[in-house]
C-alpha positions as CSV (number, residue, x, y, z in Angstrom):
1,X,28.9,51.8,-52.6
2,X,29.3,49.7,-55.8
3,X,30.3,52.0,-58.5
4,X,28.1,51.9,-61.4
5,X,25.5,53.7,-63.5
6,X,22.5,51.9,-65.2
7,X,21.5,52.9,-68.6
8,X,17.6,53.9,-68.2
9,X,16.6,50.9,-70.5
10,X,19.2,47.9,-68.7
11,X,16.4,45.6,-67.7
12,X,13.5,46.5,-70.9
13,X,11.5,43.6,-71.6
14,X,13.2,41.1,-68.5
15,X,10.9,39.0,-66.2
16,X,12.6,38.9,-62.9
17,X,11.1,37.3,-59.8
18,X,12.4,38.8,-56.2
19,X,11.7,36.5,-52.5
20,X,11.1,38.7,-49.6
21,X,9.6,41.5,-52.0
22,X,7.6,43.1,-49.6
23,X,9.9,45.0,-47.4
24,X,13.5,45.8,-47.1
25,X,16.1,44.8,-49.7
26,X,13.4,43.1,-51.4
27,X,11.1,45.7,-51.7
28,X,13.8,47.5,-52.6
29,X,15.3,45.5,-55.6
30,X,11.7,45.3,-56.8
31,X,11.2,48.8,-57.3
32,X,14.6,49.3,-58.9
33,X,13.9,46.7,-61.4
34,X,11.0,48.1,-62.4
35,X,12.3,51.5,-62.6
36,X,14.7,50.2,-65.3
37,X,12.0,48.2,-67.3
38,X,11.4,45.0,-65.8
39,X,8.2,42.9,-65.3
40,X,8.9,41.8,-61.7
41,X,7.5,38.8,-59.9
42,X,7.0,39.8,-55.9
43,X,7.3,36.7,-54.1
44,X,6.7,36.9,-49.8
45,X,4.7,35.3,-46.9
46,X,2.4,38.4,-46.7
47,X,0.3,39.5,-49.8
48,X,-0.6,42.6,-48.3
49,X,3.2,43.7,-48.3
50,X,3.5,42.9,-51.8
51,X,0.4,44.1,-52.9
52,X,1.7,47.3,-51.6
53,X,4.8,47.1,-53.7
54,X,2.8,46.1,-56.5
55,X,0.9,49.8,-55.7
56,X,4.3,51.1,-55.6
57,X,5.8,49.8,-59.0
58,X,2.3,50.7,-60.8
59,X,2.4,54.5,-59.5
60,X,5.6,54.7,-60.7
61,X,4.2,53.9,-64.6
62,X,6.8,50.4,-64.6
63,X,5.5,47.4,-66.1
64,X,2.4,45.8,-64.3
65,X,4.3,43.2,-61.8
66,X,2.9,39.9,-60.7
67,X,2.9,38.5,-57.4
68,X,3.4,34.6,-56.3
69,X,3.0,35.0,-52.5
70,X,4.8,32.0,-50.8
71,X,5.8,30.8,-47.3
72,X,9.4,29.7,-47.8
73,X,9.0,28.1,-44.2
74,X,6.3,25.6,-45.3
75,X,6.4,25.6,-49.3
76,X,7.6,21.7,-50.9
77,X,8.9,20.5,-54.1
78,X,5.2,20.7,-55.7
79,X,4.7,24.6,-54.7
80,X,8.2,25.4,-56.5
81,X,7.0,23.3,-59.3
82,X,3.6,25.5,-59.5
83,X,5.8,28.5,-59.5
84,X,8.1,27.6,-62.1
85,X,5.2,26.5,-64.0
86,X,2.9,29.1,-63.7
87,X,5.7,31.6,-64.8
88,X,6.8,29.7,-67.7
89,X,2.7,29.6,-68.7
90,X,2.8,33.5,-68.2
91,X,5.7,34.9,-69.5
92,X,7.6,31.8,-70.9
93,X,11.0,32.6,-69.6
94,X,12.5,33.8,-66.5
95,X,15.5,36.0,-67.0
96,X,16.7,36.9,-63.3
97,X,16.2,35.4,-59.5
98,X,17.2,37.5,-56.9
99,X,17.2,35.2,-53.6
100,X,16.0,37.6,-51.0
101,X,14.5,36.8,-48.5
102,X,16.2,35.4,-45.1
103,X,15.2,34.7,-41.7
104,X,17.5,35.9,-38.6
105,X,16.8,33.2,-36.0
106,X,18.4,32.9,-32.7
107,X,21.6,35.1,-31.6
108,X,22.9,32.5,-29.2
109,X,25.7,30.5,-28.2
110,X,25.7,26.8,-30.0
111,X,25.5,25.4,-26.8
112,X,22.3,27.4,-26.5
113,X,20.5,27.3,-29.4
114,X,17.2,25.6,-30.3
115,X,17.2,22.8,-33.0
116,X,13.6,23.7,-34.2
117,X,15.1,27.8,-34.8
118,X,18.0,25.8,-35.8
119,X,15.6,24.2,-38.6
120,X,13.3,26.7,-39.4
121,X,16.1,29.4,-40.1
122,X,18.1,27.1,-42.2
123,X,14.8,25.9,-44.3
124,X,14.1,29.1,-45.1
125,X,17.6,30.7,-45.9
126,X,19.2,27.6,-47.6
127,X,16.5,25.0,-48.3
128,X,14.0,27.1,-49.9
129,X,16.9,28.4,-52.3
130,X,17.9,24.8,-53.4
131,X,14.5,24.0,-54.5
132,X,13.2,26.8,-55.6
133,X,16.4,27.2,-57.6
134,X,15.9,23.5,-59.2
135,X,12.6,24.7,-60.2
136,X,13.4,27.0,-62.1
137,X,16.6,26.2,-64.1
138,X,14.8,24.8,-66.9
139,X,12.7,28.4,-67.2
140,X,15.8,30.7,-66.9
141,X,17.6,28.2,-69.7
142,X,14.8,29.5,-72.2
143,X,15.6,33.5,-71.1
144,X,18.9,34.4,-73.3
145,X,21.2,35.7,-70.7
146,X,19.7,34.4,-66.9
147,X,21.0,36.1,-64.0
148,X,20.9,34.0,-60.7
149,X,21.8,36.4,-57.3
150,X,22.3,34.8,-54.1
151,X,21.9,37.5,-50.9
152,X,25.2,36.7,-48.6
153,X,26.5,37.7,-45.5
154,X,29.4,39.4,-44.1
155,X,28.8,36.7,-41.3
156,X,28.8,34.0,-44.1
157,X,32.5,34.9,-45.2
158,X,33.8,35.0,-41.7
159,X,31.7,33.3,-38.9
160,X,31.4,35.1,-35.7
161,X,30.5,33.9,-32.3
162,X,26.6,34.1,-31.7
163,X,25.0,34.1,-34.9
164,X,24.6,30.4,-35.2
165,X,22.4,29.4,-38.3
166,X,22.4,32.2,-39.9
167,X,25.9,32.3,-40.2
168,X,26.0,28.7,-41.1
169,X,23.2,29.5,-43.8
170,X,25.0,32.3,-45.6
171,X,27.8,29.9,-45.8
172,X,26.3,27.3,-47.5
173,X,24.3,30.2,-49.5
174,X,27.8,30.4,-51.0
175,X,28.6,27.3,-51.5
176,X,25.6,27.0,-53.3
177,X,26.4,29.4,-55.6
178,X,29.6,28.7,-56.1
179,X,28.4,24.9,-57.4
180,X,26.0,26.5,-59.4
181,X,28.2,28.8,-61.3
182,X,30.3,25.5,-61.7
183,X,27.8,23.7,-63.2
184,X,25.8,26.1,-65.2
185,X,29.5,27.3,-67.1
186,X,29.4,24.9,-70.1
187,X,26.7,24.2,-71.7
188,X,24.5,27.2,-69.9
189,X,27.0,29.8,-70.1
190,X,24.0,32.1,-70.6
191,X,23.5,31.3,-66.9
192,X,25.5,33.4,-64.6
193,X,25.0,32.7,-60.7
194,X,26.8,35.4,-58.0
195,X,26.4,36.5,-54.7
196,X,25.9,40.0,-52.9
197,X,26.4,40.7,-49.1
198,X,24.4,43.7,-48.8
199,X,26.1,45.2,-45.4
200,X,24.7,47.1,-42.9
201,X,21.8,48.6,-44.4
202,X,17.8,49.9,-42.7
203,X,16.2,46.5,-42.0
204,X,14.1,45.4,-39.7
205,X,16.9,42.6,-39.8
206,X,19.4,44.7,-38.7
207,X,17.7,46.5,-36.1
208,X,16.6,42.7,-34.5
209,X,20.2,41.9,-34.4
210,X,21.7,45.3,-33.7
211,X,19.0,47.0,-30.9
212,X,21.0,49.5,-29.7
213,X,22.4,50.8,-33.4
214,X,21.9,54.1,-34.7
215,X,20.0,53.9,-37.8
216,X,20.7,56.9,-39.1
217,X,23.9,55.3,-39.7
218,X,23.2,52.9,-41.4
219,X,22.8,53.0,-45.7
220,X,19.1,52.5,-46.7
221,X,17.9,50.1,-48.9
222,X,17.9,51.7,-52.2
223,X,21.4,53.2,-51.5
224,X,22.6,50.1,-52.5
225,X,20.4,48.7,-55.7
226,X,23.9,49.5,-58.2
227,X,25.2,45.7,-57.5
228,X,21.9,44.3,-58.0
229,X,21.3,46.3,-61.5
230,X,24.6,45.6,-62.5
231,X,24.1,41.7,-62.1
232,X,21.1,41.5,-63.4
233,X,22.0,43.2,-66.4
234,X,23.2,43.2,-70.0
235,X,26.1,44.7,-68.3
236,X,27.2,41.5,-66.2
237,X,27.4,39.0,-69.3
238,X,30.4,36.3,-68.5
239,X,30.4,37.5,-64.8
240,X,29.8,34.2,-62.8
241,X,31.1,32.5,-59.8
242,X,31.6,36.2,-57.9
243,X,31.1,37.1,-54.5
244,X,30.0,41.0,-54.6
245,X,30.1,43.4,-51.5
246,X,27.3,45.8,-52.1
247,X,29.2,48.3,-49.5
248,X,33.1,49.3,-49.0
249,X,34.3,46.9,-46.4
């Protein structure tokens, strides 16, 4: 795992919103957040998921979260404009965006795979991120130190045969960051924008695309929260441009 210890206190005071909060990674990421002193926003399709969490993070005494439920499949320019309003009208800055939440789609030859999956997966896992993204640069400019995190793919470093948009996705997830990090370096150094390919870790992701896998193999979820802590905090300052591995290769 990604070696590195959080002081109890790294994220004290920061507003972070987290896609796909309601289960997984996400859920995750949102707990761990909190843990160390953050207001989180839970963003997902299904409210009752994230009201759950919400549960979670106020049993656990952390900040009261928010939640912005969303359907990354169907959500336009206007709803990402409503988001990045409504936070900046609550809590006037944004100081992290963790990028979350991803779709699988079909595990099929090219030859053989359907242009609407082909769509819907790439709408979700690379169009969603663009605009929500452009929504909200203008409120993580008036946090002093933003932290943008992209979630990657082993698959989107080095395609392999069958996983088709997803693959292609997690690709241009890092191109995505990559240009951001560019861009966001002058000016908006405050700005840092990375990526994370989480690995195999206890998803209901993973057990779609891997059936016949052992779980009990696998890492869970919170096993892996030290790269997202790290990149969200203090801790990470000047650290832009980087593709992280959450796991040991």
């Amino acid at each position: 795992m990604f070696a590195y210890q959080a002081a109890d206190d790294l994220l004290k005071d920061q507003i972070i919103l987290v896609t796909g909060a309601g289960a997984g990674i996400g859920r995750a990421a949102a707990l761990a957040f909190a843990q160390y002193g953050a207001t989180v926003i839970l963003s997902g399709r299904t409210t009752k998921k994230l009201e759950q969490v919400y549960d979670e993070i106020e049993a656990a005494d952390g900040a009261q979260p928010a939640i912005f439920p969303l359907n990354l499949e169907a959500a336009v320019s206007k709803d990402y404009d409503d988001l990045a309003l409504a936070i900046e009208q609550e809590f006037g800055q944004l100081d992290g965006l963790l990028h979350n939440a991803s779709i699988l789609g079909q595990r099929t030859p090219i030859e053989y795979y359907e242009p609407d999956s082909w769509h819907k997966v790439m709408q979700v896992n690379l169009h969603s991120a663009f605009l929500m993204t452009k929504s909200l640069i203008p409120v993580i400019r008036r946090a002093t130190n933003g932290s943008i995190v992209f979630t990657s793919s082993s698959v989107g470093r080095q395609a392999r045969a069958y996983w088709g948009a997803y693959a292609v996705s997690k690709f241009a997830t890092e191109g995505l960051m990559q240009l951001l990090a560019d861009e966001l370096n002058g000016e908006d150094q405050q700005i840092r924008v990375n990526s994370v390919n989480p690995g195999a870790v206890r998803t209901g992701m993973r057990a779609t695309a891997y059936p016949a896998e052992n779980p009990e193999t696998l890492a869970l979820p919170q096993d892996i929260m030290n790269i997202y802590l790290y990149l969200m905090g203090e801790d990470s300052l000047g650290v832009t441009g980087q593709a992280f591995d959450a796991q040991p290769k």
